[in-house]
C-alpha positions as CSV (number, residue, x, y, z in Angstrom):
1,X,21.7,-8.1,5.8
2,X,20.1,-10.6,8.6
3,X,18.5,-13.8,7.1
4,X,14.8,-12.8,7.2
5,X,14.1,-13.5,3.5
6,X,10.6,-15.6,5.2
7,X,10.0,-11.8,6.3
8,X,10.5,-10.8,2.8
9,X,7.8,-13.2,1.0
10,X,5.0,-12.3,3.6
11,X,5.7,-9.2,2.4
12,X,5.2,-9.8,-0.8
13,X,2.1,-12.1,-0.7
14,X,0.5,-9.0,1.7
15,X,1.1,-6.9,-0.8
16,X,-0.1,-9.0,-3.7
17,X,-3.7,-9.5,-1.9
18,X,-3.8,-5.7,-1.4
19,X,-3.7,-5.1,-5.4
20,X,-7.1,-3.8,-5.7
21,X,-6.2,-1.6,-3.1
22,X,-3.9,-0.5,-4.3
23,X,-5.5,0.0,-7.7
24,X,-8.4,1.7,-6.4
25,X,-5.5,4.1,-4.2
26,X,-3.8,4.7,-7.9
27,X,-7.2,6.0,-9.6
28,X,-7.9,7.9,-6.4
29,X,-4.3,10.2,-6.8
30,X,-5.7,10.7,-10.3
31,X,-8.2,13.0,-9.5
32,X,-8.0,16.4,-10.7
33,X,-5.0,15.4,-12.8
34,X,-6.5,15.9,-16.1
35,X,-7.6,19.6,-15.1
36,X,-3.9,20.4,-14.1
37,X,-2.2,23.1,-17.3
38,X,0.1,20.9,-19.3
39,X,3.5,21.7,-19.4
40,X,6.4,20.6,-21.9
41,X,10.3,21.0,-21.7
42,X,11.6,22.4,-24.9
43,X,15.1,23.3,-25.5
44,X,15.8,23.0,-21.3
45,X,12.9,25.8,-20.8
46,X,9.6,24.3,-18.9
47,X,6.1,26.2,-20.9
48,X,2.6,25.9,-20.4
49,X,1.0,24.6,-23.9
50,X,-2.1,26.3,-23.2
51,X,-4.3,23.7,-22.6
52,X,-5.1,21.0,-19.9
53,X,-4.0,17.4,-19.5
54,X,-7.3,16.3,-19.9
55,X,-7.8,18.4,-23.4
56,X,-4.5,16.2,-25.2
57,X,-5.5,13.0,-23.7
58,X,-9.1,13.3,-24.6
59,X,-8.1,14.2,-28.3
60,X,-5.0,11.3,-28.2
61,X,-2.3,13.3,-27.7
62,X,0.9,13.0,-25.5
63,X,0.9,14.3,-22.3
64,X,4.4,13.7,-21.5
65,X,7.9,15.0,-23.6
66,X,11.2,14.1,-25.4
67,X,13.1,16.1,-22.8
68,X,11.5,14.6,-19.3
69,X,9.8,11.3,-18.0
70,X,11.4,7.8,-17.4
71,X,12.8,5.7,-19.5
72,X,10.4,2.9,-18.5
73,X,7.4,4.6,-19.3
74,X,8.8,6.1,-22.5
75,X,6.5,3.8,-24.8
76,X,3.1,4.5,-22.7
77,X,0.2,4.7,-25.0
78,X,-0.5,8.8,-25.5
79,X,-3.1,9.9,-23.1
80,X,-2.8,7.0,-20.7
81,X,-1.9,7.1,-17.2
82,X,1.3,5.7,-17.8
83,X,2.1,8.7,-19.9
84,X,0.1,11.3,-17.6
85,X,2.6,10.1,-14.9
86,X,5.5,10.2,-17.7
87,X,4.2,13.8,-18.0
88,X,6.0,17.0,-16.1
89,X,4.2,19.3,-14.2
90,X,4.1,23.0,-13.2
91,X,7.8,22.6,-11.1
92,X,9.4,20.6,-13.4
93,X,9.3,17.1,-11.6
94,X,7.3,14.0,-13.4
95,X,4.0,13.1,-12.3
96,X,5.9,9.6,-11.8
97,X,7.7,10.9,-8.7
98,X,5.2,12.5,-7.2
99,X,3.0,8.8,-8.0
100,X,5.8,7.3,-6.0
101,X,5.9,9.4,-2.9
102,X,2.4,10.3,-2.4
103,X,0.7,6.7,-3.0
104,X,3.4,3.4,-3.3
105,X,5.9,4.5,-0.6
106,X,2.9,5.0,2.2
107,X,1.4,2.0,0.4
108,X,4.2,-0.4,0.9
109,X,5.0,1.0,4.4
110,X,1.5,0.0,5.4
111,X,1.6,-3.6,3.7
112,X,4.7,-4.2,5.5
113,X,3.4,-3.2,8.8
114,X,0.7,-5.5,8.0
115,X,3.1,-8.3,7.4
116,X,4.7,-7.5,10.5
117,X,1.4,-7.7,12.3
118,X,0.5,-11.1,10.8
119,X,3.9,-12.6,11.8
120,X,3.8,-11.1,15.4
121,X,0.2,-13.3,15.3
122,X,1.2,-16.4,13.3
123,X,4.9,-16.9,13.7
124,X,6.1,-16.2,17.3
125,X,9.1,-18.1,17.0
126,X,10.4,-16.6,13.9
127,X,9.0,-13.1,14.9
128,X,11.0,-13.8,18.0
129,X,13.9,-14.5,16.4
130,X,13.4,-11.5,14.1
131,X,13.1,-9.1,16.6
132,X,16.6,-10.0,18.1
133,X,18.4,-9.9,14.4
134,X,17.2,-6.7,13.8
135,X,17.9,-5.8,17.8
136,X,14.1,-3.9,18.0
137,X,11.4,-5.2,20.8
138,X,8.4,-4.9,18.3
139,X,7.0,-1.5,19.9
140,X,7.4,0.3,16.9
141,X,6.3,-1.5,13.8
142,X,7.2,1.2,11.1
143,X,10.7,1.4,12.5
144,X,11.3,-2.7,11.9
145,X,10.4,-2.2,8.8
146,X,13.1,0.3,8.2
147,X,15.4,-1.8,10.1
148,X,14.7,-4.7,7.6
149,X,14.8,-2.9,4.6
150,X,11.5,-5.0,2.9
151,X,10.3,-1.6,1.6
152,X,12.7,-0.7,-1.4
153,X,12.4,-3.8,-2.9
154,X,8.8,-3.8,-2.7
155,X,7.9,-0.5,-4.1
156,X,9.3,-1.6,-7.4
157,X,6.7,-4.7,-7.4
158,X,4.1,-1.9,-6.2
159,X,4.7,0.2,-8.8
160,X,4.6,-2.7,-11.6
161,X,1.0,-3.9,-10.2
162,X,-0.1,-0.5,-10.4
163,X,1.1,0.0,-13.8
164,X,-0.3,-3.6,-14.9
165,X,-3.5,-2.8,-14.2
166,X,-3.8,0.9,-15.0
167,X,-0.7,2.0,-17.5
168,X,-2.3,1.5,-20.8
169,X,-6.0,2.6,-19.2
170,X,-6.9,6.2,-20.9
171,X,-6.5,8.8,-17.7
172,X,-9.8,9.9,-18.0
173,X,-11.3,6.7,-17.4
174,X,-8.7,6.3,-14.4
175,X,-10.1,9.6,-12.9
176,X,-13.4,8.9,-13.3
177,X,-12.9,5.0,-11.6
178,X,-11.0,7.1,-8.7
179,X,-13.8,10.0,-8.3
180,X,-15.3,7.8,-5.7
181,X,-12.6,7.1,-3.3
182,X,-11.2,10.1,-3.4
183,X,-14.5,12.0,-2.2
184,X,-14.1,9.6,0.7
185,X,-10.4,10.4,1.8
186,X,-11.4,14.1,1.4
187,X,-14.1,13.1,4.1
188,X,-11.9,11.7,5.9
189,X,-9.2,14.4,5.4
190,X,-12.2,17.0,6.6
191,X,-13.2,15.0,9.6
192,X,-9.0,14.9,10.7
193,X,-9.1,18.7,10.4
194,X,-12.1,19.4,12.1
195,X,-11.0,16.7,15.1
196,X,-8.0,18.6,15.1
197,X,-7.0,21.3,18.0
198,X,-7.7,24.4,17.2
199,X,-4.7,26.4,16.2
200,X,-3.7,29.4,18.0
201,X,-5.3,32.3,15.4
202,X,-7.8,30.5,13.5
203,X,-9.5,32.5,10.5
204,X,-12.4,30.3,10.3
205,X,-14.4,27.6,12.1
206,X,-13.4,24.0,11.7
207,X,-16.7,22.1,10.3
208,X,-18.6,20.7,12.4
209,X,-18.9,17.1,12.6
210,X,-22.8,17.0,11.8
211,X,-21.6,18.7,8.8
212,X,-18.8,16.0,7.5
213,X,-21.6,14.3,4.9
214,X,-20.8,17.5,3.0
215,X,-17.2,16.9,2.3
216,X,-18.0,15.8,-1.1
217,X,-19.8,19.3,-1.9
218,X,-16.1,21.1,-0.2
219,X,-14.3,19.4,-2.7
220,X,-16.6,19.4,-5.6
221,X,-16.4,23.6,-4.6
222,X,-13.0,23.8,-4.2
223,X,-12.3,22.3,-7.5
224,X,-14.5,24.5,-9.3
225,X,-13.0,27.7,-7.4
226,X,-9.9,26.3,-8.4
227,X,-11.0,26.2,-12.0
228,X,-13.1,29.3,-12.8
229,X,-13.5,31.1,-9.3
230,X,-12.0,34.8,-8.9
231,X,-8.7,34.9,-7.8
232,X,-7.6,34.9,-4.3
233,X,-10.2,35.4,-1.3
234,X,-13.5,35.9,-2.9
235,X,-14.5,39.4,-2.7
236,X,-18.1,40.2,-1.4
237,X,-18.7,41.8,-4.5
238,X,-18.2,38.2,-6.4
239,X,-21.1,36.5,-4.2
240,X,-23.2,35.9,-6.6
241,X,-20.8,34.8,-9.0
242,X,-19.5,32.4,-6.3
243,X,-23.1,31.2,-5.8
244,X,-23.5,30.9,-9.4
245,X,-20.6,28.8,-9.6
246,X,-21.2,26.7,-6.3
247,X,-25.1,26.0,-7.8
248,X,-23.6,25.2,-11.1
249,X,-21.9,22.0,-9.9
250,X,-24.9,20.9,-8.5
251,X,-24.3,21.9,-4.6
252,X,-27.4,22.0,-3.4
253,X,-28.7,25.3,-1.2
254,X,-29.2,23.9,2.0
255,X,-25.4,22.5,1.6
256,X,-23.8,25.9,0.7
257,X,-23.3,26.9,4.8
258,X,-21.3,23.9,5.7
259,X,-19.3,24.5,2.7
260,X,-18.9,28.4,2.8
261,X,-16.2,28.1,5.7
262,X,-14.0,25.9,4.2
263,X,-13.5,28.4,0.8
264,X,-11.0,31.6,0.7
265,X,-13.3,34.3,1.3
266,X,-12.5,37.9,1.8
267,X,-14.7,39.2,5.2
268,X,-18.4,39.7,4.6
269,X,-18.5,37.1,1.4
270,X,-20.2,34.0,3.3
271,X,-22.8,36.7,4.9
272,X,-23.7,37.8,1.5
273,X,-24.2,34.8,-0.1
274,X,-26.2,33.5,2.2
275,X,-27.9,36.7,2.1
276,X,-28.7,36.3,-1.7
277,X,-29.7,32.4,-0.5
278,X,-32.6,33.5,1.8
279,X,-33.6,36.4,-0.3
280,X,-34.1,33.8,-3.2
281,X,-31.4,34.8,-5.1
282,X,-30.5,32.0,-7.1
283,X,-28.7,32.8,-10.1
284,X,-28.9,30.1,-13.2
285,X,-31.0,27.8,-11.2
């Protein structure tokens, strides 16, 4: 390995002035957790217990088992995140994994490109002599970063500022800290998809972009489909349960046609409901 260990500690200090980001990333990927079925490994055989990660951690129980998790997180406080990401879910891999690829390892690559960006700015000699130890030109950030191999190391010292912070917090408190920012990346998620070409046979209409500002009303319906919605495509004959259910979670009426195409609907569903809209037929409200 080249001497860049100057490389190494910018790295480090990035990452340690990102922390709140990287908190506030950590109690985003919590959302929806404590809705997911809990699951246990007994006797090599992964069940469902019957209730939800949210139910045993709201009533102090442990959410993760004898037979899965990491050893480091073995002795997380029961219901906490530690132990929700200590906890195995519906494929039989720990929350903890899915923690690592889905929030520190995009984490750290981005605080390392940022070092890389601040040393391109603040050190040209050193970045100079960088670029030729690792034989790159500096086009392509993310692949110097490969090349020198700052990411590993640092996704350990992610994952302990993240636990730090948040391991002995109770989950539901993380997921309702994270309710925020997670809205937003759906947003943004939303505003991607409907920027996006349009694919070769598409089944709906992207949203519009005068539409985006009702992201947060998608995902509050999608959740609640997810949760107590009919299964599969949503029949027209279930319109009015669906409208029940999308009024229920306080989605207002005039939101209901920007977020009718992004739900699985069978054909004729969105018509009917907003049928049953401009006939007044409002159930529960």
């Amino acid at each position: 390995m080249f001497d860049v260990d100057w490389m190494d500690l910018l790295c480090r200090a990035v990452l340690r002035e990102r922390t709140a980001e990287l908190v506030a990333e950590a109690c985003a990927w919590t959302v929806g957790l404590s809705d997911r079925p809990h699951h246990l490994r007994r006797r090599g055989r992964l069940v469902e217990t019957g209730g939800t990660m949210g139910d045993r951690a709201a009533t102090g129980q442990m959410l993760s088992g004898e037979e899965d998790g990491r050893l480091d997180l073995g002795d997380a406080l029961p219901g906490s995140f530690a132990d929700a990401l200590n906890a195995v879910g519906p494929d039989g891999v720990v929350y903890a994994d899915r923690f690592d690829h889905e929030v520190i390892e995009p984490f750290v690559l981005a605080t390392c490109v940022l070092a890389a960006e601040r040393a391109r700015a603040t050190r040209p000699a050193l970045w100079s002599e960088l670029l030729d130890d690792l034989g790159e030109d500096g086009s392509d950030l993310p692949a110097l970063v490969a090349a020198g191999e700052w990411e590993v190391p640092l996704r350990i010292e992610a994952e302990h500022l993240a636990l730090a912070a948040l391991g002995g917090v109770p989950l539901l408190q993380v997921e309702a800290e994270g309710l925020p920012l997670a809205l937003v990346r759906r947003a943004e998620a939303l505003t991607r998809e409907a920027a996006a070409p349009a694919p070769r046979a598409p089944r709906r209409e992207a949203l519009p972009a005068e539409d985006t500002a009702a992201s947060g009303a998608v995902f509050l319906a999608r959740a609640a489909l997810a949760e107590a919605g009919p299964a599969g495509p949503v029949a027209p004959a279930d319109a009015d349960r669906l409208l029940a259910l999308l009024l229920g979670e306080g989605i207002e009426p005039e939101e209901v046609p920007a977020v009718l195409p992004h739900l699985p609907l069978a054909p004729g569903t969105a018509e009917t409901v907003l049928g049953l809209l401009a006939a007044g037929g409002s159930p529960g409200r």
